[in-house]
PAZAPA-4460 file (N, C-alpha, C; in steps of 0.05 Angstrom, whole numbers, plus 32768, in hexadecimal, padded with zeros to 4 digits):
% residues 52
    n_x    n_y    n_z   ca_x   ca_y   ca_z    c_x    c_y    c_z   seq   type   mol
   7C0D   8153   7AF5   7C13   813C   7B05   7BFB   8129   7B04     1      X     A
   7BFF   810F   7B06   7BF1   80F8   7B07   7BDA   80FA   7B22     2      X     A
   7BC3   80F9   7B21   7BB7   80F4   7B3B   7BC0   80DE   7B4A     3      X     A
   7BC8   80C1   7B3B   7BD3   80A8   7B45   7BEE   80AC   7B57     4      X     A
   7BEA   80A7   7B6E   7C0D   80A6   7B76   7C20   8094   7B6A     5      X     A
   7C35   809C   7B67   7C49   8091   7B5B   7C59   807E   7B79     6      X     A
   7C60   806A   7B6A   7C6C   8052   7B88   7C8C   8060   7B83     7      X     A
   7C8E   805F   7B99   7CB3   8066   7BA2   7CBE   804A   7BA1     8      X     A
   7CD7   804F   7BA6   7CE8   8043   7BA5   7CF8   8038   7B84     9      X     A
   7CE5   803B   7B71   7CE1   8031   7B56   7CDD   800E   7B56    10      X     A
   7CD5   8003   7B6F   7CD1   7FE7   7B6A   7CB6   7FE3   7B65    11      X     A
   7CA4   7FDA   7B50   7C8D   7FCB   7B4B   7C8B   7FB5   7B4F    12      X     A
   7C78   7FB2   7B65   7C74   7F98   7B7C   7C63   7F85   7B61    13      X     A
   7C70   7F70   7B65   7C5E   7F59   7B54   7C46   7F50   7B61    14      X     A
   7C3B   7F45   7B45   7C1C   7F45   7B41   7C11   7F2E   7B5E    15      X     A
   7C08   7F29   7B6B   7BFB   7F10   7B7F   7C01   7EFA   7B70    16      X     A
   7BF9   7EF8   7B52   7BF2   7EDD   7B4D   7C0A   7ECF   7B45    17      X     A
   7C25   7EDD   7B48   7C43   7ED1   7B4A   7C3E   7EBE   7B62    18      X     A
   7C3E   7ECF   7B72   7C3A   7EC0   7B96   7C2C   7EA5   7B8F    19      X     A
   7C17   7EA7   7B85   7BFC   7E92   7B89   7C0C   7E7F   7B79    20      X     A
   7C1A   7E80   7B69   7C28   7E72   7B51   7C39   7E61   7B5A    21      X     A
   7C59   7E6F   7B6B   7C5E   7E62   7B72   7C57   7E53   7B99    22      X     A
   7C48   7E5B   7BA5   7C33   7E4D   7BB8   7C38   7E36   7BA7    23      X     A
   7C1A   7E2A   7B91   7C18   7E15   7B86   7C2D   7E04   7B7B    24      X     A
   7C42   7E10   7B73   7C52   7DFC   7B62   7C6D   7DEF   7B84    25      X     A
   7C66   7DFE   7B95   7C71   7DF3   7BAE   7C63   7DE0   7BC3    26      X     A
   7C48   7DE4   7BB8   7C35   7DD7   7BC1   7C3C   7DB6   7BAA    27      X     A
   7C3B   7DBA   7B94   7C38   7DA5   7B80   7C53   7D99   7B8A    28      X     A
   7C70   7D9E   7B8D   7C80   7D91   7B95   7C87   7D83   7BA5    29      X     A
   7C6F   7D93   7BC0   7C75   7D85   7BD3   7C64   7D68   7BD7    30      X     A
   7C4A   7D67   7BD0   7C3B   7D56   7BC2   7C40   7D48   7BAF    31      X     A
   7C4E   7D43   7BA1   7C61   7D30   7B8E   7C76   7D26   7B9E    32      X     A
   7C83   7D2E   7BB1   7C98   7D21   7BBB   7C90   7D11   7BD0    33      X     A
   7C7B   7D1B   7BD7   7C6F   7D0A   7BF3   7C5E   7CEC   7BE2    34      X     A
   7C56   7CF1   7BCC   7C4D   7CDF   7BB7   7C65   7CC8   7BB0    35      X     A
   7C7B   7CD4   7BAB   7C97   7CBA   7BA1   7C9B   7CAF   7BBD    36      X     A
   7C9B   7CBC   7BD7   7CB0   7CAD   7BEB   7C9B   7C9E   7BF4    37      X     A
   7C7D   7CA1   7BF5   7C6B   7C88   7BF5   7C68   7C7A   7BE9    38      X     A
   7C71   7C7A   7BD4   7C6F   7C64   7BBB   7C88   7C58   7BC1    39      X     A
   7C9E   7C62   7BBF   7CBF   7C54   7BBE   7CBB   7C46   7BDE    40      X     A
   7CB5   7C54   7BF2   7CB3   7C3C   7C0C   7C96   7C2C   7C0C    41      X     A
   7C8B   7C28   7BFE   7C78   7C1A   7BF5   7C89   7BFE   7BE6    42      X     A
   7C9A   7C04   7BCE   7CA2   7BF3   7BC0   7CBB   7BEC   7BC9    43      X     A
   7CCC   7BEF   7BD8   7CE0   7BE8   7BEC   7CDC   7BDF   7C05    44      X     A
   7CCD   7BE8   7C0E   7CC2   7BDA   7C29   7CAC   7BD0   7C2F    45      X     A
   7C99   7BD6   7C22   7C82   7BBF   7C1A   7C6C   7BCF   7C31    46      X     A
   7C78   7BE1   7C3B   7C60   7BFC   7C4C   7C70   7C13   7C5A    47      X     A
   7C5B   7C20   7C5B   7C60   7C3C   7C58   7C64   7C4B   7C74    48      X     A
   7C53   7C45   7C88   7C66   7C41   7CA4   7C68   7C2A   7CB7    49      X     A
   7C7B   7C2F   7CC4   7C82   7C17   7CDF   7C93   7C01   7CCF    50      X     A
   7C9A   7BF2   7CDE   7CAB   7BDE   7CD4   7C99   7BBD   7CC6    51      X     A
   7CA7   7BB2   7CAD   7C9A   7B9F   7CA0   7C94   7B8E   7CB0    52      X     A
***
């Protein structure tokens, strides 16, 4: 027998840096979108809050 325990269930938990991966790419989207709707009410309304 292995000194290492063997994990039950047979599921092998993924690596952290999946997580960290998608963290950032949810981070990056959300940050790009907040980027267009300031820009598009920027160029439609001529500012970004309160009324013109």
């Amino acid at each position: 027998m292995s000194p290492m325990p063997q994990p039950r269930g047979g599921k092998v938990p993924p690596p952290n840096n999946l997580y960290t991966a998608i963290l950032a790419v949810a981070v990056a989207v959300l940050l790009a979108t907040m980027v267009y709707v300031t820009y598009a009410c920027q160029a439609d309304y001529g500012t970004i809050f309160g009324t013109p």
